[in-house]
N, C-alpha and C positions, 0 to 999 in steps of 0.2 A: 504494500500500500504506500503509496508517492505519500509525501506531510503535505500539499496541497490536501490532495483526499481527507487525509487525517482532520487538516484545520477545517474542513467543509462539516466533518461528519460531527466531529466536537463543538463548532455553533448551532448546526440544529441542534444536537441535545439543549444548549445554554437557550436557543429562543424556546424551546420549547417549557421551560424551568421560568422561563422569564413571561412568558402570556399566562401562567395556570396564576403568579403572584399579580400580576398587573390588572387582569381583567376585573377583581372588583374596583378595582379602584378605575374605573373605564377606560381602561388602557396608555394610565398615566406617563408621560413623556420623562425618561430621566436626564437630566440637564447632562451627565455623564454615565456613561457607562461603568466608569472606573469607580463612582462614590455612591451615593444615597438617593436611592428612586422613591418620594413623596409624595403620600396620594391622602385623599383627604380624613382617609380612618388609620394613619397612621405612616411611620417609615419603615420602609424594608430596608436592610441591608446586607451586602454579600462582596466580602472584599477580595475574591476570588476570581471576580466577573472580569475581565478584560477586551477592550474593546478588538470585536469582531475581525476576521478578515477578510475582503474580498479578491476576486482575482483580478479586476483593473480599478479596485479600491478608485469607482466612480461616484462615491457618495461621502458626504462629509457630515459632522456632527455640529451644529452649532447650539450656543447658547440662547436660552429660550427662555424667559422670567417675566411673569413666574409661565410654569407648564401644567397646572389646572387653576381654571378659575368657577366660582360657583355664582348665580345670581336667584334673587328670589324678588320675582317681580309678577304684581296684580296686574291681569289685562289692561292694556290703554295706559301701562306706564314703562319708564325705559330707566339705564344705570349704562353711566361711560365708567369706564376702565382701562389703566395703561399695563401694555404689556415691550418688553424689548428684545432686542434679535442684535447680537451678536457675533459677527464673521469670528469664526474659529482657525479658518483657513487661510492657506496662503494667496489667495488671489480675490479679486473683487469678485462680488456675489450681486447679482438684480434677485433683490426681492419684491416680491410682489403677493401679499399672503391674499388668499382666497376661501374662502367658506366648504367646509365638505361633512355629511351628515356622518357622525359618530358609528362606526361600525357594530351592527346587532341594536342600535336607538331600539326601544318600542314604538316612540313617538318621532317620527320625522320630520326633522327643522325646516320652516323654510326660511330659505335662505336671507330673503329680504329683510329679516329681524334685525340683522345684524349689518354696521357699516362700519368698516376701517380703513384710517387716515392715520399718514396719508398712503393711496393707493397703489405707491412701487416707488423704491429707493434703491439706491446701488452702496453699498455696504464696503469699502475697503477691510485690508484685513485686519481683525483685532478691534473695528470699530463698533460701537453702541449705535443702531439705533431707535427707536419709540415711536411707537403705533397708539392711537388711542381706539379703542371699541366702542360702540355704539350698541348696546342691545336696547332695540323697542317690542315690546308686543303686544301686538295690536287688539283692539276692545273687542273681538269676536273671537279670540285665543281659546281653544278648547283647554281644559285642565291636564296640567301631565308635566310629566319630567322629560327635557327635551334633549336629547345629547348632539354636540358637533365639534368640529374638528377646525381650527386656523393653522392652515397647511401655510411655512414661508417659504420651503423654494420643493424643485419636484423629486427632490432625492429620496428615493426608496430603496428599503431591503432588497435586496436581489430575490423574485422572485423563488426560486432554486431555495433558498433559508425555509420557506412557507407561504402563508397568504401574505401576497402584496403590501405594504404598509410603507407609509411615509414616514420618514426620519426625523425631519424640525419640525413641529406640530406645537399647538399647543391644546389641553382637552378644556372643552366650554359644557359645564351644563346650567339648563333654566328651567326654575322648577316653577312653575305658575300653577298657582292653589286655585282650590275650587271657592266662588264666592258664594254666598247664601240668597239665595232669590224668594222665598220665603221663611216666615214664620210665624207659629203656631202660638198659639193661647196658651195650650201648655203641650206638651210634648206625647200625653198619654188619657186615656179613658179606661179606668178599672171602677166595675161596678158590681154590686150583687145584685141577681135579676131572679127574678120570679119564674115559674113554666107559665105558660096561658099570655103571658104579658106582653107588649110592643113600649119598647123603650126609643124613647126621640132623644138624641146627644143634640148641641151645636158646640160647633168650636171655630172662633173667632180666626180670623187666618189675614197678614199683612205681606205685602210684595214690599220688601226692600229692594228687590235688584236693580234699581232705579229706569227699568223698561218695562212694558207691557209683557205679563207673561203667558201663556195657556198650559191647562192644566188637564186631568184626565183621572178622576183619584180613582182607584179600582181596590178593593179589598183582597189580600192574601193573607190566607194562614199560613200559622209557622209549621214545619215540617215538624209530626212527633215521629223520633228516634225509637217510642215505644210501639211496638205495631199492634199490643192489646187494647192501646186506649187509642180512643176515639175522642173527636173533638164534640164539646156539646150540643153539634148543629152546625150546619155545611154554612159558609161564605157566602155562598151565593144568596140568604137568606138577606143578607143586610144591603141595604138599598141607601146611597150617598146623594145628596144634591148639592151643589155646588154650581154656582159659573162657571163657563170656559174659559174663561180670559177675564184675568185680574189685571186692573190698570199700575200703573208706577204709583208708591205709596199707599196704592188704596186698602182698607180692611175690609172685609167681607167676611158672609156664615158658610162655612159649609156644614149642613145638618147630615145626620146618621142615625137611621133608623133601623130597631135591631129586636122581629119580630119573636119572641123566643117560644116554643113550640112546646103544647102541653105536656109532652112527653121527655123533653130535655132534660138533660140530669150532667152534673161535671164540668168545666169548663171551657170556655173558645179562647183563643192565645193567637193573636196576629197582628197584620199591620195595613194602614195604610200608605200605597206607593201612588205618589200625587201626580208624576208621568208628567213633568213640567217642561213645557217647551219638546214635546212629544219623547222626552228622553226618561227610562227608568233609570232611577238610583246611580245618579252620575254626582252626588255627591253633594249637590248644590240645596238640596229640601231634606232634613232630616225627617227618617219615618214616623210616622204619629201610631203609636203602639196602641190596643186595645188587647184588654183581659177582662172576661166577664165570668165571673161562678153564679151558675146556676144553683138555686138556695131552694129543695123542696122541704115546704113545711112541714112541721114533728105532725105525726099520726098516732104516737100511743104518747099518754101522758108519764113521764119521769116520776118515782114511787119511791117516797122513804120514808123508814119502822120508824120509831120510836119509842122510849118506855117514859114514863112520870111515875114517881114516889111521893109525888105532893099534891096540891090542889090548888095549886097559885095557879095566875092567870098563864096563858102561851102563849110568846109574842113570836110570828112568822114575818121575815122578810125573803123577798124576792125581787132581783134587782138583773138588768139588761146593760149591756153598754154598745150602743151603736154607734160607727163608727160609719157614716156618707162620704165616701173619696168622690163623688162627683157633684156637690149640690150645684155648682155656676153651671156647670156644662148641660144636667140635664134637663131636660125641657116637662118631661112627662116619662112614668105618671110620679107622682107625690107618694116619697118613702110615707107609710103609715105605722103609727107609734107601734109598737109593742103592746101587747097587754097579754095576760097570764088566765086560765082558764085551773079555777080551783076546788078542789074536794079533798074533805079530810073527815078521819073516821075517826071511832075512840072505841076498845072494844069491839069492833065492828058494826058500829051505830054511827052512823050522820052525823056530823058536828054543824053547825054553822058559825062560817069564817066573818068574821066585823073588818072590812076595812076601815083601817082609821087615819091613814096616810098616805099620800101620795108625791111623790119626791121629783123632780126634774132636775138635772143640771149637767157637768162636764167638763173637759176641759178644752180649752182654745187656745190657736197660737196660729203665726201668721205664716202663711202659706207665699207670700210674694218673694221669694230667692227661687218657685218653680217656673216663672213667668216674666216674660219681656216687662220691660214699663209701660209699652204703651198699651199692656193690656192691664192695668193696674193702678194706671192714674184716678182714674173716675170711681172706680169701686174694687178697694182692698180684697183681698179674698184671705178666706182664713180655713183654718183645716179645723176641725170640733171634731169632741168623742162624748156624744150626748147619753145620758145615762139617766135611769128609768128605772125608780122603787117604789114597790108597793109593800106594806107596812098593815097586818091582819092583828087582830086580838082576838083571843078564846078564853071560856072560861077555864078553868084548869081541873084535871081529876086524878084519880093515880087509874094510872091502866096502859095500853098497848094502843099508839097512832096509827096511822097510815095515812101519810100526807103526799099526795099526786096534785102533779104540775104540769101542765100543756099549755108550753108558749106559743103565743103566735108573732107573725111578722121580725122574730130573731130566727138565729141560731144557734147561739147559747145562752146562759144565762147562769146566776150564781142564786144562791139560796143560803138562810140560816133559822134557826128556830133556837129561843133563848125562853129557857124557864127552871125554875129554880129548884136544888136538890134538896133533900133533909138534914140538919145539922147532924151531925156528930156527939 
């Protein structure tokens, strides 16, 4: 084997050592070969790497600063930045750098984003010179992470190494975020629903994206991963009304109406996808979640013994704590109080229960850290966990109770009974 061959066969191994470390880093340009290749998660180093050889050593290495640059710019804005070029070699260089899309990009640059001045220099050796960039991108900018390439002159790896590549480069990426074109009153509707019942939601809905936008909301359920359970009732049951097209700043209802089927039992878990500007889930409207449990009412009454040793009076409480996560949003129908359906034995005989008390109250606290301000100026919203006692007297005997209890309009509830033992 000639040490031509040899040197040929020993840099593809080194390019190929040198793409598997560069390519996260988008195939960052090392100002030398001989020192430290910097890419934006970090430095490689490998002081072993010596620069390549070729057989009419028709390509040169020059200085490239910096050799990645990153920008982070909103549609309809731009960022200048200077970069400089460097003759490493011995004879005068025409540069002339040019724009080329980032090898493997997902997102494809065009080219027009970018303008660099000035647009060709002639470079003696060993001389600096400085480019300034121009990145704009423009107000109809899809969102995405864009990669390209400022190639300064046309010197490339000899194909023979591997795939094609240019030598003085420098790497460009632009990442332009996705802006918010709506938002929501609040981001979610969880309710406890009834069987037999048609529940109407609205939720207040505002266009920031400062144009006109059209919308399309359609209901999906979440994929259940369990294949035993089933959802409380198909998608298709719930029927959205909304405008097509919502003006620049305008708020608007979209109402949701959510028929729930005598038979339902369990819960629905989904979302709505608002399809804005005919696009799903492109980032720009966050989903508006819906969860509803289906709540069927108790059918046997709750049954507890009890014994008495005295003849003092029995005092029975029974107490609810409801807790309404949607009172602003729903329209219809009107959560209805609680109340308790009761019988109590002594002996096996009838007692009759005296109520002598009736309790209301709860607690409160402010719910506006869930919601925009503009949906909050005019009327606070607060979150409550109203709670609900009723307060019996009996007269008291010694013997054996049997106290049953059938809530209605809950789903739980607590209980206590207090009366007195015989002394010691």
């Amino acid at each position: 084997m000639s040490k031509n061959i040899a040197l040929k066969l020993a840099f593809q191994f080194l390019c190929l050592i040198l793409c598997l470390v560069l390519i996260p880093a988008a195939l960052a340009q090392p100002d030398k070969l001989t020192g430290d290749v910097t890419s934006e998660s970090g430095t490689y180093e490998d002081s072993t790497i010596s620069e390549p050889a070729a057989d009419n050593e028709d390509y040169t290495f020059h200085s490239i600063n910096p050799t990645y640059y990153n920008v982070y710019l909103t549609p309809g804005s731009s960022e200048t930045f200077n970069v400089s070029f460097t003759n490493e070699g011995n004879k005068k260089v025409n540069v002339a750098p040019k724009v080329m899309n980032m090898p493997g990009s997902i997102y494809p640059l065009n080219k027009s984003w970018i303008t660099i001045s000035p647009a060709k220099v002639t470079a003696d050796p060993g001389i600096k010179k400085d480019f300034v960039v121009e990145v704009n991108v423009p107000e109809d900018a899809n969102s995405g992470e864009y990669g390209a390439q400022i190639v300064f002159t046309d010197d490339m790896y000899p194909q023979e190494y591997g795939t094609p590549m240019y030598v003085n480069v420098m790497n460009l990426w632009i990442s332009v975020p996705v802006l918010p074109k709506l938002e929501f009153q609040t981001n979610y509707i969880f309710d406890n629903v009834d069987p037999g019942k048609e529940y109407v939601y609205e939720i207040k809905i505002k266009n920031v994206a400062g144009k006109d936008v059209t919308i399309d909301p359609k209901v999906v359920e979440y994929t259940n991963f369990v294949p035993d359970i089933k959802p409380a009732f198909n998608s298709d049951l719930i029927e959205i009304s909304a405008p097509s097209v919502i003006k620049a700043g305008e708020i608007t209802n979209m109402t949701i109406r959510v028929p729930v089927p005598d038979n339902a039992s369990g819960t629905f878990d989904g979302f709505i996808e608002m399809n804005t500007d005919g696009k799903a889930s492109d980032g720009s409207v966050q989903q508006l979640s819906m969860s509803f449990f289906v709540i069927k009412p108790f059918s046997v009454p709750f049954v507890k013994t009890f014994n008495t040793k005295t003849a003092d009076p029995i005092t029975i409480k029974v107490s609810a704590d409801i807790y309404d996560p949607a009172p602003k949003l729903r329209i219809s129908p009107e959560k209805e109080e609680p109340s308790f359906e009761m019988n109590l034995k002594c002996n096996s005989n009838p007692v009759n229960l005296t109520l002598v008390e009736k309790t209301q109250g709860g607690s409160v606290s402010a719910q506006e850290f869930y919601s925009p301000v503009w949906a909050i100026e005019d009327n606070p919203i607060y979150d409550s966990v109203k709670q609900y006692t009723e307060t019996y007297e009996v007269p008291g005997t010694i013997g054996t109770w049997e106290l049953s209890i059938l809530p209605k309009n809950v789903n739980s509830f607590t209980y206590s009974v207090s009366f007195r033992e015989p002394e010691k």
